[in-house]
C-alpha positions as MATLAB code, in Angstrom:
seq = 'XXXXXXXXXXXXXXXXXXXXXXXXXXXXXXXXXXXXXXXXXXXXXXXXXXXXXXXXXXXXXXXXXXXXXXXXXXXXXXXXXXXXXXXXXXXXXXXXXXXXXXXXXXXXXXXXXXXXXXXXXXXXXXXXXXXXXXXXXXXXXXXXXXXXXXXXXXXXXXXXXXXXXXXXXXXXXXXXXXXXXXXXXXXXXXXXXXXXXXXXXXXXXXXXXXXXXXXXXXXXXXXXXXXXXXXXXXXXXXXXXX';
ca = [
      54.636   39.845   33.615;
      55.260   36.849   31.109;
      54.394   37.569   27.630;
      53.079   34.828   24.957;
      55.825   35.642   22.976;
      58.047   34.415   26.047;
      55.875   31.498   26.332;
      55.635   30.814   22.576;
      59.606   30.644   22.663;
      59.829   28.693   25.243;
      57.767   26.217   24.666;
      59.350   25.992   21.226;
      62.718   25.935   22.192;
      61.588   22.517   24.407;
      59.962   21.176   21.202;
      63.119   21.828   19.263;
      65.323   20.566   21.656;
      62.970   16.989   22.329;
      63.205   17.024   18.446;
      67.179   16.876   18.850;
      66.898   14.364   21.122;
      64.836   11.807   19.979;
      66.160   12.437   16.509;
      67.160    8.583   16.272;
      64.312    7.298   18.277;
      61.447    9.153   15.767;
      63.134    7.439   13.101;
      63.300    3.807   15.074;
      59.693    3.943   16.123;
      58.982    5.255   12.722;
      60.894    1.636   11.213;
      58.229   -0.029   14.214;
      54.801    1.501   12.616;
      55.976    0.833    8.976;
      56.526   -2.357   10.198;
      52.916   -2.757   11.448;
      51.674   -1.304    8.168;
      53.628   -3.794    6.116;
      52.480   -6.152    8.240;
      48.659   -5.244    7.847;
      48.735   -5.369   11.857;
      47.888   -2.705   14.453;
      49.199    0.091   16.597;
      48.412   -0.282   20.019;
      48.066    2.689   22.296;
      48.071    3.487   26.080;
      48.074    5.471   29.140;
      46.888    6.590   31.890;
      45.800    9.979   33.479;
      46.254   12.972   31.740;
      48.212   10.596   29.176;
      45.021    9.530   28.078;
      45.265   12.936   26.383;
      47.875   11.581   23.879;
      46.307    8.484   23.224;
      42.952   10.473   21.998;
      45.617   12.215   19.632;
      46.254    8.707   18.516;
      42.320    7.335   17.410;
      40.473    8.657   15.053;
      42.156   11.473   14.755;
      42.183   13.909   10.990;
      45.764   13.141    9.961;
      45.654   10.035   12.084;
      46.695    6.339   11.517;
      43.127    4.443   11.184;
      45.383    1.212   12.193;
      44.904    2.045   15.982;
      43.877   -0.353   18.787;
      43.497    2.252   21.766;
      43.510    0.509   25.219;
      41.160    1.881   27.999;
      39.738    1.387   31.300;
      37.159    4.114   32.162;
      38.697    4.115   35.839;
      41.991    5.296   34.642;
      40.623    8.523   33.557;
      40.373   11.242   35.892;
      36.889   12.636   34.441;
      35.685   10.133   36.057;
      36.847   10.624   39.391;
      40.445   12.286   39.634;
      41.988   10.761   42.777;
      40.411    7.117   41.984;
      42.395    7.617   38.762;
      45.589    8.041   40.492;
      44.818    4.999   42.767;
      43.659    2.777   39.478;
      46.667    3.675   37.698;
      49.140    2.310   40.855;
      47.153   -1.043   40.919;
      48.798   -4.031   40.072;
      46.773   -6.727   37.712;
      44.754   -3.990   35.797;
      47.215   -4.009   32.599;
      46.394   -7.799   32.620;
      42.614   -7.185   32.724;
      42.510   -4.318   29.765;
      44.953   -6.807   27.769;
      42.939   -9.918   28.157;
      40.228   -9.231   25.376;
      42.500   -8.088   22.884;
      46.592   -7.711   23.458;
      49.222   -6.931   21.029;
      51.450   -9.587   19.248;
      54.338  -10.307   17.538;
      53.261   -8.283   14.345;
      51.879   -5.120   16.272;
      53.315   -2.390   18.288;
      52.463   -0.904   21.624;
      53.163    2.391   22.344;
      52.970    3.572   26.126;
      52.545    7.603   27.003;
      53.850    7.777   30.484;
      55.535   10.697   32.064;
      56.602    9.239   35.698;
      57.077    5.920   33.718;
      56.984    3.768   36.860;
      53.174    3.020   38.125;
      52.369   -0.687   37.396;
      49.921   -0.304   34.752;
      51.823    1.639   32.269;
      54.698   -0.613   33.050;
      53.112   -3.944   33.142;
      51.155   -3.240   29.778;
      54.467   -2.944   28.424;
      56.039   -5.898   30.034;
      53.324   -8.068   28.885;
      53.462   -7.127   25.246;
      57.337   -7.567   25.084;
      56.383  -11.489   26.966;
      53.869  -11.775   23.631;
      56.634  -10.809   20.888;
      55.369   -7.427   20.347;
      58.164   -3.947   20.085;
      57.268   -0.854   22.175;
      57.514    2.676   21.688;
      57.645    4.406   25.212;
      57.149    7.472   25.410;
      58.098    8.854   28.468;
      60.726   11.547   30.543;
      63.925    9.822   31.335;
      64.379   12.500   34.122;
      60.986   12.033   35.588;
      61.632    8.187   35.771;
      64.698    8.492   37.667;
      63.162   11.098   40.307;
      60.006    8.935   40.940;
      59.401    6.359   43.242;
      59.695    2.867   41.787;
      56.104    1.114   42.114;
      57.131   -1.516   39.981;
      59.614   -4.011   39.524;
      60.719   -2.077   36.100;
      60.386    1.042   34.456;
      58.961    2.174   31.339;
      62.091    3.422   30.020;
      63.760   -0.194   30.992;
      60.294   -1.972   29.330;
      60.493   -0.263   25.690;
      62.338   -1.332   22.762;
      62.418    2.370   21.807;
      61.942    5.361   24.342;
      61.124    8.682   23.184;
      62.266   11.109   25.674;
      59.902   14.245   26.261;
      62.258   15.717   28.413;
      60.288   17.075   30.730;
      61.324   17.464   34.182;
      60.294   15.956   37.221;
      56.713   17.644   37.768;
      56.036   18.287   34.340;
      55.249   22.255   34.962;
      57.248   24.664   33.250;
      56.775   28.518   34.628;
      58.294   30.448   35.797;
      61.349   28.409   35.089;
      63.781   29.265   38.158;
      60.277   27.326   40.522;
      58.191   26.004   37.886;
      54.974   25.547   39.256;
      52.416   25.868   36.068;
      52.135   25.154   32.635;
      52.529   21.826   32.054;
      54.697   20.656   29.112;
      53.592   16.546   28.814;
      50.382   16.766   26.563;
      52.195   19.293   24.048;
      55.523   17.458   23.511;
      53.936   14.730   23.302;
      51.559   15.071   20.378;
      54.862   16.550   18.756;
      56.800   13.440   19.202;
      53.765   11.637   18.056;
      53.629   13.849   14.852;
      57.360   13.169   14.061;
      56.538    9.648   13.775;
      53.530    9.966   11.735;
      55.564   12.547    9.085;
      58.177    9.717    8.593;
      55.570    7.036    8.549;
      54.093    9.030    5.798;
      56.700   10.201    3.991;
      59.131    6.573    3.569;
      55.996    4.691    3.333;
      54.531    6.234    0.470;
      58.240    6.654   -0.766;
      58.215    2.436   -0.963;
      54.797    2.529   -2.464;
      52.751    1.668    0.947;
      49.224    2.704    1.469;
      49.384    4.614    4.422;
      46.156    4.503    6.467;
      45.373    7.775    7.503;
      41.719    9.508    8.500;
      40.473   12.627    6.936;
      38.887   15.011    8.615;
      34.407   14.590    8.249;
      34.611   18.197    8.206;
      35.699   18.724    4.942;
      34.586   17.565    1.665;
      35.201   14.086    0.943;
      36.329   13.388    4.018;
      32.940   11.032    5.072;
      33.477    9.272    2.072;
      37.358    8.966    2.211;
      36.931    7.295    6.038;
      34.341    4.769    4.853;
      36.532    2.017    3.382;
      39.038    2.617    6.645;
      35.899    2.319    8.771;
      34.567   -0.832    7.031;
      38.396   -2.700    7.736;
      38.985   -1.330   10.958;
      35.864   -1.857   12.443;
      35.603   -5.146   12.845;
      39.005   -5.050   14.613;
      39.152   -1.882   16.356;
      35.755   -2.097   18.600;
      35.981    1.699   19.727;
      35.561    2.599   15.931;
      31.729    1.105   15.714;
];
């Protein structure tokens, strides 16, 4: 029987060793979202599927960057209908539809949460914001890319201008790990990735003087009042913060 200390180590040895990896591309996407703040532009975020659980770690988030443009089509999440997701997600055209409101440019960044890294809309929203002049941070599995089938004529790993590997495998379950069959590793090592960024965002910005943007939690005391000013800048851009 499989302890949680087992599990614990594990899954801590995979964040350690994603941390390893991507020790360069934290830092690069790190120089990308200073950029953006320096820039008083915006972070774009996206994906599809259970992905859609890192781009919530994204908005609005305590801790989070308030400079965040999440992109969204209600179809693409499987809450509202889990196979249609999987179908919406393989559809050519719908990265062009979610873009044509409000898409990236030159002075933003688009960062891209896909495991498989090769269904058309994760890769076209990242082809079109490259066409516009804008960087992006995919983040991604490098072995799960090369084991799926191509649906596109790219990948995500071929569309960023910096990939952070998860390094999950092909399947993204974890135990037992001789026939992994369960517990996922995506969602987790993602937010960590995510996290690295942020900590370097936070820690050379402020370093060079830069106001960070970052929520506080409403849950703790001044945290209402804290959000307000971010609230009244970002609103007016950010529609999903009104």
């Amino acid at each position: 029987m499989v302890s949680v200390t087992d599990i614990a180590g594990d899954v801590g040895k995979k964040l350690a060793d994603a941390e390893r990896a991507n020790a360069e591309a934290v830092a690069e996407a790190a120089d990308l979202v200073l950029g953006v703040i320096r820039a008083d532009a915006l972070v774009f975020t996206a994906g599809a599927g259970h992905s859609l659980a890192a781009v919530a770690e994204t908005f609005y988030r305590a801790g989070g960057l308030a400079c965040v443009f999440p992109l969204y089509h209600p179809e693409l999440l499987p809450l509202h209908g889990a196979q249609h997701s999987t179908t919406t997600e393989r559809k050519s055209g719908l990265a062009a539809e979610v873009l044509r409101d409000r898409a990236p440019g030159a002075d933003d960044v688009l960062v891209v949460f896909s495991t498989s890294g090769v269904n058309p809309y994760p890769v076209e929203l990242a082809l079109e914001a490259r066409e516009r002049g804008a960087a992006v941070i995919a983040v991604t599995s490098r072995a799960c890319v090369a084991a799926a089938p191509r649906r596109s004529s790219s990948t995500l790993v071929e569309a960023g201008t910096v990939v952070l590997d998860s390094l999950v495998i092909p399947g993204d379950a974890s135990h037992p790990a001789d026939a992994p069959r369960t517990a996922p590793l995506s969602t987790v090592v993602n937010a960590f990735l995510w996290n690295l960024v942020l900590a370097q965002v936070y820690d050379r910005g402020t370093a060079e003087g830069l106001d960070v943007p970052l929520w506080r939690s409403s849950n703790v005391e001044g945290g209402d009042e804290a959000n307000a000013a971010l609230l009244a800048k970002y609103s007016e851009i950010v529609p999903r913060l009104r």
